[in-house]
C-alpha positions as CSV (number, residue, x, y, z in Angstrom):
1,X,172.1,124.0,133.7
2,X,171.9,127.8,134.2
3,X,171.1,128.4,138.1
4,X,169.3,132.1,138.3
5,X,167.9,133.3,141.8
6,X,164.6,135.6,141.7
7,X,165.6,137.5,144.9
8,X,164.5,141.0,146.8
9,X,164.4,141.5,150.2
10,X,160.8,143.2,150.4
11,X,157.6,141.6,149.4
12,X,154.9,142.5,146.5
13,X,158.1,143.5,144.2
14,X,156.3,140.7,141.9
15,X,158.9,138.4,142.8
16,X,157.4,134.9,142.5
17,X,154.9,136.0,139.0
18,X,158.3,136.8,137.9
19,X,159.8,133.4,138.4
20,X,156.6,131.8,137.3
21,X,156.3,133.5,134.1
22,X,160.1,133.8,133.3
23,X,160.3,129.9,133.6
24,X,157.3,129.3,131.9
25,X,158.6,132.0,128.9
26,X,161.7,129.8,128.6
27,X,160.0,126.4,128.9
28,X,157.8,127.7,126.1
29,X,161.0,128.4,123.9
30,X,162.5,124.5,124.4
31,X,164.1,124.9,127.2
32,X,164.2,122.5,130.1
33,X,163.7,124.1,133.5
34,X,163.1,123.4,136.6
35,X,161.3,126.1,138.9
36,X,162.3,125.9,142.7
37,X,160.1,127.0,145.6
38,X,162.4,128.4,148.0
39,X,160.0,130.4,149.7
40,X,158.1,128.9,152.7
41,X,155.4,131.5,152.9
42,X,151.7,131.2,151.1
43,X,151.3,133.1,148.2
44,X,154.7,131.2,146.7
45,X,155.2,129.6,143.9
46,X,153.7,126.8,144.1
47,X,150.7,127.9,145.5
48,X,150.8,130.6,142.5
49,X,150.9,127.6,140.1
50,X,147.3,125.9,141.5
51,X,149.0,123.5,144.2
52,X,147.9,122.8,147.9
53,X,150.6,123.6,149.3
54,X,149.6,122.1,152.9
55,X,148.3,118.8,150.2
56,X,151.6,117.7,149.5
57,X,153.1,114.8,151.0
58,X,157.0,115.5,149.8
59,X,158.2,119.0,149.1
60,X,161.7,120.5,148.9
61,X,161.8,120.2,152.8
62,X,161.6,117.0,152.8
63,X,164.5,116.8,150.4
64,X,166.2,119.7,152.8
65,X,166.0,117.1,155.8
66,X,166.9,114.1,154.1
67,X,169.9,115.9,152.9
68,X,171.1,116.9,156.5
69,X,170.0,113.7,158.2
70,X,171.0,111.4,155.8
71,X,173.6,112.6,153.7
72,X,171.1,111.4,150.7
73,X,169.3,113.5,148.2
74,X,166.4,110.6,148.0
75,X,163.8,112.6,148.0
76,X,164.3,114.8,144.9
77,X,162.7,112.9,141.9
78,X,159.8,112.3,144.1
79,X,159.6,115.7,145.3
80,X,159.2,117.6,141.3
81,X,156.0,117.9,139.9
82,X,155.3,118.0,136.3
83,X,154.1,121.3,135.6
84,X,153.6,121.5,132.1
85,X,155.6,120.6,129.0
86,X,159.7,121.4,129.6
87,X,158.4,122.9,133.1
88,X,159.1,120.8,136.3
89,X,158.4,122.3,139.9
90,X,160.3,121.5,142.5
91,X,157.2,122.4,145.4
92,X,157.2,124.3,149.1
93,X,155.1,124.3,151.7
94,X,155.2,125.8,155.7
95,X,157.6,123.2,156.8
96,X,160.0,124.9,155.0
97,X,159.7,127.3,157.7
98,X,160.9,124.8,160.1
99,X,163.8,123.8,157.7
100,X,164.9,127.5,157.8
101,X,165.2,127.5,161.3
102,X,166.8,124.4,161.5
103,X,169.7,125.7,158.7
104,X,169.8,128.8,161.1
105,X,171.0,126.3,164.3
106,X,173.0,124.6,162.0
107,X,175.2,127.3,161.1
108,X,175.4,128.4,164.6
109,X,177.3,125.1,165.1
110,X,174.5,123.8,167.4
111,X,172.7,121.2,165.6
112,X,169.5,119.6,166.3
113,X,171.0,116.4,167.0
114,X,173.9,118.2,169.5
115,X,176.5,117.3,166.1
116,X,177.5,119.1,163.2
117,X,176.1,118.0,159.9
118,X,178.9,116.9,156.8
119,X,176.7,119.3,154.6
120,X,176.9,123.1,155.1
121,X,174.1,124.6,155.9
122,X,174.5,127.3,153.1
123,X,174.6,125.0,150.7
124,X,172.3,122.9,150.8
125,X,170.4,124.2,147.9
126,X,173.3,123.8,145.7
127,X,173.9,120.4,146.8
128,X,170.4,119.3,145.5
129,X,170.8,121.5,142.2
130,X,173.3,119.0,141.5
131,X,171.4,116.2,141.7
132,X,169.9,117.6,138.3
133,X,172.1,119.4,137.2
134,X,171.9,117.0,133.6
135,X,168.0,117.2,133.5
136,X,167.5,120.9,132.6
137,X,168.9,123.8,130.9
138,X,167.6,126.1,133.6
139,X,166.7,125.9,137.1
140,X,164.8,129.2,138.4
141,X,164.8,129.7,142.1
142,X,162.0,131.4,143.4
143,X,163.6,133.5,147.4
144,X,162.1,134.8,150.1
145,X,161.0,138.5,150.4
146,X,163.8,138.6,153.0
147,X,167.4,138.2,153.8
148,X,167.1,134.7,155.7
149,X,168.9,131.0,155.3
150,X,166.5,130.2,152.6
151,X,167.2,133.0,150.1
152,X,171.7,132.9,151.2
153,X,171.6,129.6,150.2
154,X,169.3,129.9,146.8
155,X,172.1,133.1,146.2
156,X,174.8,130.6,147.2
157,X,173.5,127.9,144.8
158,X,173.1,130.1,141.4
159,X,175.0,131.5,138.7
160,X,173.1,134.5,138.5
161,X,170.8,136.6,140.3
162,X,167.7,138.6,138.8
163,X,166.4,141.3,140.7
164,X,162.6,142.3,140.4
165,X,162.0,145.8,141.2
166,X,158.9,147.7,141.7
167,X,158.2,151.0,140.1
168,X,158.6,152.7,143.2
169,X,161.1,155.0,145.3
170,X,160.8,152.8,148.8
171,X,162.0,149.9,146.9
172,X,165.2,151.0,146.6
173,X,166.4,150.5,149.8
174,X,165.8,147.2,149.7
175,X,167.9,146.7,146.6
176,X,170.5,148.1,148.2
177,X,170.3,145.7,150.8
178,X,169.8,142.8,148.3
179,X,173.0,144.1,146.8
180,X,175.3,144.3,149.7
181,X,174.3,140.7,150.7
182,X,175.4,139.4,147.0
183,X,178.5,140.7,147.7
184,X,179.1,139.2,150.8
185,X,178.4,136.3,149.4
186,X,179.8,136.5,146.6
187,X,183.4,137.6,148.3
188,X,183.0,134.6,150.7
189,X,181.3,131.6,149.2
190,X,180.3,132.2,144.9
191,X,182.9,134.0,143.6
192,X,181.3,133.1,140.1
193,X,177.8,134.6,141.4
194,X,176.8,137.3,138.2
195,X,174.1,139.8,138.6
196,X,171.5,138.8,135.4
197,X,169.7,142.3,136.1
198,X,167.3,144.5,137.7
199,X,163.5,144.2,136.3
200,X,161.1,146.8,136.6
201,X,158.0,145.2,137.6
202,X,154.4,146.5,137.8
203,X,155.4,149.3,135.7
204,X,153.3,152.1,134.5
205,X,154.3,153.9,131.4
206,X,151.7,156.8,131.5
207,X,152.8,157.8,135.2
208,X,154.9,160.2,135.7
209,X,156.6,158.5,138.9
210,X,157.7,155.5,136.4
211,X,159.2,157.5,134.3
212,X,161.0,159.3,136.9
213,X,162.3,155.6,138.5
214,X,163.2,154.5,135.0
215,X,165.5,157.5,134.9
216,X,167.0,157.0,138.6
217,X,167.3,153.3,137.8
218,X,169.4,154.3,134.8
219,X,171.3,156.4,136.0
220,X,172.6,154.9,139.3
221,X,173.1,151.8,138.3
222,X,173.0,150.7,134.4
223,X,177.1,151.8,134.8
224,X,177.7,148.5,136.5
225,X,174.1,146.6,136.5
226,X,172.4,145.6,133.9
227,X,168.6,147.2,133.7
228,X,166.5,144.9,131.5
229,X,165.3,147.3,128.3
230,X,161.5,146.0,128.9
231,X,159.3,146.3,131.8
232,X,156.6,144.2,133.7
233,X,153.5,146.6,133.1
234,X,151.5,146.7,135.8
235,X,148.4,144.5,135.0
236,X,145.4,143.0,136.2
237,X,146.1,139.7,134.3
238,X,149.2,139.4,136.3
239,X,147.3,139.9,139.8
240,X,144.7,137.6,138.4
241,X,147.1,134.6,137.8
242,X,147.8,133.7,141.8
243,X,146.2,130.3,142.6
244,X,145.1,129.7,138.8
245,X,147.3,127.0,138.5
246,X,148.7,128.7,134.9
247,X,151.2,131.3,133.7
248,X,150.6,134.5,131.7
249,X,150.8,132.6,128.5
250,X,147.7,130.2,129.4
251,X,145.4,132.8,130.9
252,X,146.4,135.8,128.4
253,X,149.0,135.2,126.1
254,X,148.4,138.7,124.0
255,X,148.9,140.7,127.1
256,X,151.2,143.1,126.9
257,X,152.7,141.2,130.2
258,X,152.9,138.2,128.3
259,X,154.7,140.0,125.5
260,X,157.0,141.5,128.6
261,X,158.2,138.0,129.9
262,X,158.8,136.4,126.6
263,X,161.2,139.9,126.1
264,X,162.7,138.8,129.6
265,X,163.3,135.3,128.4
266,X,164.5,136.1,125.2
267,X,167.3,138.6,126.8
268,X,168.1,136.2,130.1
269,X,169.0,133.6,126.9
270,X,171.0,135.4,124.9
271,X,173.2,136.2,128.9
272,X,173.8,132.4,129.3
């Protein structure tokens, strides 16, 4: 099972219709995946995919607590929804919230329970990826828009990391960022973690400005980074899809965004 993080520390990069769509391309083309919410904020992925989040009884941080508690990993089969055919979700809600502060206390050597836990906190997403790691070909981790607990440990857990990128100058900054936390933690705790590549997302060909980024992108970092050839127009399909319960290939599948994330897939296969 191929682990790859969808991770940017800035919001409305198109982050989590990235990780929808990109698991829904692959599951489309045989492959088994699993998509999992690490993001405990509303808009995620499984809110993106037509789920309550607040509805659900057992979500990942259930599984999280179990984990630290308990030492067990229990929770997992009961957690995974059945999205669609070779597409399993692995759901979030708020709590997760809680669970992020709790991994923060935990790595402070405080614990909850005044003891340290046999699990490290920063890996406990890896620790439950293994738990499945027979079941799927991919699992797709959907991170926060933020450097936090929750996104280290989805970094911490994969094999690869993709980075979403929006056609625009201030996002830079917050690649750089994203970047300089990969290798930290790739220098202290996945020596094997690979960058998959940077995506330019909500992309608009006629514009001058994305032509411009395109260029910069290129130039400043295809030397070391990979830049996915195809873009992530910017569409009204894609904004349409949050909360519809479907990916791009149910609600438009001759989209040119459709077209886009079957591109991605194809290219994201032939890296594994």
């Amino acid at each position: 099972m191929k682990k790859i993080s969808i991770s940017m520390a800035k919001g409305g990069v198109g982050k989590t219709s990235t990780a929808v769509n990109l698991s829904a391309a692959l599951a489309r083309s045989g492959k088994r995946v699993l998509l999992l919410d690490c993001d405990p904020q509303q808009g995620n992925a499984t809110l993106f995919l037509g789920h309550n989040p607040n509805g659900l009884k057992v979500t990942v941080a259930n599984v999280i607590n179990a984990l630290l508690d308990l030492g067990v990993t229990d929770y997992i089969k009961e957690a995974i929804i059945r999205q669609s055919e070779n597409l399993d979700l692995l759901p979030a809600n708020p709590k997760l919230e809680a669970i992020q502060n709790r991994l923060i206390a935990e790595k402070s050597n405080i614990g909850l329970f005044g003891e340290e836990t046999e699990i490290q906190p920063h890996e406990v997403m890896k620790t439950i990826l293994a738990e499945v790691e027979d079941n799927y070909d991919y699992a797709i981790l959907d991170c926060p828009p933020s450097i936090s607990m929750l996104s280290i440990n989805a970094l911490v857990a994969a094999d690869s990391v993709l980075l979403p990128v929006e056609a625009h100058y201030e996002c830079y900054e917050a690649l750089v960022q994203t970047l300089d936390v990969i290798r930290k933690i790739k220098a202290n705790w996945n020596p094997s973690l690979e960058i998959e590549g940077i995506l330019l997302t909500k992309y608009q060909s006629r514009t001058r400005l994305c032509r411009e980024i395109r260029e910069y992108t290129q130039k400043n970092f295809a030397s070391k980074i990979r830049v996915f050839d195809d873009t992530v127009p910017s569409s009204i399909r894609v904004a349409e899809l949050s909360g519809m319960g479907v990916s791009i290939f149910e609600h438009s599948p001759d989209s040119e965004a459709a077209l886009a994330f079957e591109k991605l897939a194809e290219e994201v296969a032939q890296n594994a």
